[in-house]
N, C-alpha and C positions, 0 to 999 in steps of 0.2 A: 495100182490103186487108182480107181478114180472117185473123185468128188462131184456129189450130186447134193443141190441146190431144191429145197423141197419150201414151197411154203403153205403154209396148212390154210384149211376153211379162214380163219381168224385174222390172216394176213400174214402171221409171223413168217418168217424166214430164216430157214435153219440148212446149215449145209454140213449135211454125212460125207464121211469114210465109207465110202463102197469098195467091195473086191472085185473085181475080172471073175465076168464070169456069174456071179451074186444077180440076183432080180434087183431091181429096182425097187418093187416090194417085198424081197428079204428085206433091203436095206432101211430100208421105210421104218418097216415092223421090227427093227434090232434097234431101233435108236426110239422104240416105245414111244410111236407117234402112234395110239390108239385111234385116233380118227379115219384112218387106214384100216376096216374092217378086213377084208382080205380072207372072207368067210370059208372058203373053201380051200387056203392052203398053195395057192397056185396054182390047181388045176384044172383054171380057165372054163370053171363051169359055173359064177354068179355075179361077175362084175363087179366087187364091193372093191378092187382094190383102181378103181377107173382116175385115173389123174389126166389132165391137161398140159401134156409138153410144151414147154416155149417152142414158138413159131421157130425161133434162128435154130434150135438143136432138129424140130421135127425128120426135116430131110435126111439127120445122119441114122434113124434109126431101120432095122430093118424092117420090110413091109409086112404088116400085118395079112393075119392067114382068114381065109371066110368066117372061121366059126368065132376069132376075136369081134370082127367088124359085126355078126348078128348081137354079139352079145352085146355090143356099145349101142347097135341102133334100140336094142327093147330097154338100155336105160331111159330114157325121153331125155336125156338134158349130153347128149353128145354133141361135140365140137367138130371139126376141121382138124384137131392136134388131139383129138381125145385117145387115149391109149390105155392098154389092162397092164398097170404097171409090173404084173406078175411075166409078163412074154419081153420084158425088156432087161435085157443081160447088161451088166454094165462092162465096158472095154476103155481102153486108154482114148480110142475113139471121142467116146462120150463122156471124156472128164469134163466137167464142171457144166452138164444135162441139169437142165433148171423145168419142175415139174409145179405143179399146182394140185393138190387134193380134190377132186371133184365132187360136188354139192352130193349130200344124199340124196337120190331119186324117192 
């Protein structure tokens, strides 16, 4: 199990029970953080579930694939840590992975 550190548009800071294994955005979307549109399911075809990784966790994840990185630049408000929280698996790795909900484009 690992723990991931989510804090919403709003500021709050809420930290989930994630599984090995689970998206980042399953986990998001199970603990009914509606602000997480996440329109398509996971299947990396609209961007709605785009969060901002803390800088210290970024480096542990694995690197994103071309079609994640087009779909972040056609949001206009991508970062340096911007990620499609659907492509990121959670592992003992990435216990306690601190994300930020990203602005609606």
């Amino acid at each position: 199990m690992a723990k991931v550190n989510v804090t919403t548009r709003d500021g709050t800071r809420i930290t989930l029970d994630g599984h090995n294994g689970v998206s980042v955005m399953e986990t998001i979307r199970s603990a009914n953080i509606d602000e997480l549109l996440a329109l398509c399911g996971g299947n990396m075809s609209c961007a709605t579930c785009h969060v901002y990784v803390d800088a210290v966790d970024f480096g542990k994840l694995n690197p994103m694939s071309p079609d994640e990185a087009d779909l972040l630049d056609a949001t206009g408000i991508r970062r340096e840590t911007s990620r499609l929280s659907c492509q990121i698996l959670l592992s003992l790795t990435l216990d306690e992975l601190s994300v930020t909900i990203a602005p609606e484009p």
